[in-house]
C-alpha positions in Angstrom: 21.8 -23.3 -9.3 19.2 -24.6 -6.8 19.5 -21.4 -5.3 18.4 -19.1 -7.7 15.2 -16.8 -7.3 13.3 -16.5 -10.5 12.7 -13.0 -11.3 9.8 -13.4 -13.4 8.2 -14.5 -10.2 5.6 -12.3 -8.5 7.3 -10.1 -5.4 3.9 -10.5 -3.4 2.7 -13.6 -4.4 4.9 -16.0 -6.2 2.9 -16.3 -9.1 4.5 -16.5 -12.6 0.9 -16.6 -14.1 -0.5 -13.6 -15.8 0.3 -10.0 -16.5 3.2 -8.8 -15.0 4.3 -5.3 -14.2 7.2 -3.3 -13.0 7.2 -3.1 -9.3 9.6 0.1 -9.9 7.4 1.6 -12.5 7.7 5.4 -10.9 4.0 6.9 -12.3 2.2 3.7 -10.0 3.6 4.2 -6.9 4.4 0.7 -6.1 6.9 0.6 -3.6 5.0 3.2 -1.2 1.5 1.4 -1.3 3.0 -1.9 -0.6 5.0 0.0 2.2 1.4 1.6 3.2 -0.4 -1.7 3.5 1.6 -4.6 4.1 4.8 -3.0 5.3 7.0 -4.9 3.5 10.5 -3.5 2.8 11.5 -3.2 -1.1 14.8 -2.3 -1.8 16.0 -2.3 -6.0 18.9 -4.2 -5.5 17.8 -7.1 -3.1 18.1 -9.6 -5.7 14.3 -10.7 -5.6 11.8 -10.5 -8.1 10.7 -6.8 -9.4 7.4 -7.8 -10.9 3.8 -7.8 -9.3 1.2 -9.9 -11.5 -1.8 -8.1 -12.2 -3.9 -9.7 -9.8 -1.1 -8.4 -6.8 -1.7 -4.9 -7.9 -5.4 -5.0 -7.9 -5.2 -6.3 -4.3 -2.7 -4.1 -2.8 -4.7 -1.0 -4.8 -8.0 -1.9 -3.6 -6.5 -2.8 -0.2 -5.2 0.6 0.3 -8.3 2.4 -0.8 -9.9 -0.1 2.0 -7.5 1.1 4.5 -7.4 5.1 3.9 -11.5 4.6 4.4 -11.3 2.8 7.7 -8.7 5.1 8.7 -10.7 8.6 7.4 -13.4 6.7 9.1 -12.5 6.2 12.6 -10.8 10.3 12.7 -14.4 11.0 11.7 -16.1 9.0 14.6 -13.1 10.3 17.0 -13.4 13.7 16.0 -17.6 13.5 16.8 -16.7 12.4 20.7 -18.1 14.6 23.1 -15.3 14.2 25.2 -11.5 13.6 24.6 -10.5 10.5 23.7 -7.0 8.9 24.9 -6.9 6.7 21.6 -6.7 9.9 19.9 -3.4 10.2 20.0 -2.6 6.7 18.5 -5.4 7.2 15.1 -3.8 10.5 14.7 -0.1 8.7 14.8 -1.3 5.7 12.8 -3.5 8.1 10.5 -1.8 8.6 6.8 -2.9 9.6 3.6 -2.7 6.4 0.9 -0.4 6.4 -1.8 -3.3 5.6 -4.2 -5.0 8.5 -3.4 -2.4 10.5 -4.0 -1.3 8.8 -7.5 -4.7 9.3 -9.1 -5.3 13.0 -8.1 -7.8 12.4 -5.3 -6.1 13.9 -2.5 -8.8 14.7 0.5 -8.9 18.1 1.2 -7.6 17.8 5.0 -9.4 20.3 7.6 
């Protein structure tokens, strides 16, 4: 059928090339670091590909750490202001705590 999706596909990228993984695999956290960074809406029974190929999962990993720094970053400049800051209130609504982080044990401690 022409319209038939290929499941072996990559969800992010289309790619059939390469490792692939699970993009349900509960211990990696898929579903909420995609979420985090490209807010893209993954629902199990969709019927589209499940699988990320390896080179989606380093991006979307290293593209989280990349955001949780520029975020941790600009509370930190925010928080040094010697006078308050009406964008406070949006980095403190837009301010959230990566998935990755949390999956490999290296929560911040938050003050």
């Amino acid at each position: 059928m022409a319209n038939e999706i290929n499941e072996d596909l990559c969800r992010l990228c289309a790619s059939n090339e390469g490792i692939k993984m699970n993009i349900f695999e509960p211990e990696k956290n898929f579903i909420a670091k995609i979420n985090f960074v490209l807010s893209i809406v993954i629902a199990k029974h969709d019927h589209l590909p499940k699988m990320l190929c390896h080179k989606c999962v380093f991006k979307v990993e290293e593209y989280c750490e990349f955001r949780q720094l520029c975020l941790s970053t600009d509370k930190f400049f925010r928080s040094k202001l010697p006078w308050p800051d009406d964008s406070s209130q949006q980095g403190t609504f837009l301010f959230q705590t990566c998935p990755v982080t949390l999956a490999r044990g290296g929560a911040e401690k938050k003050n």
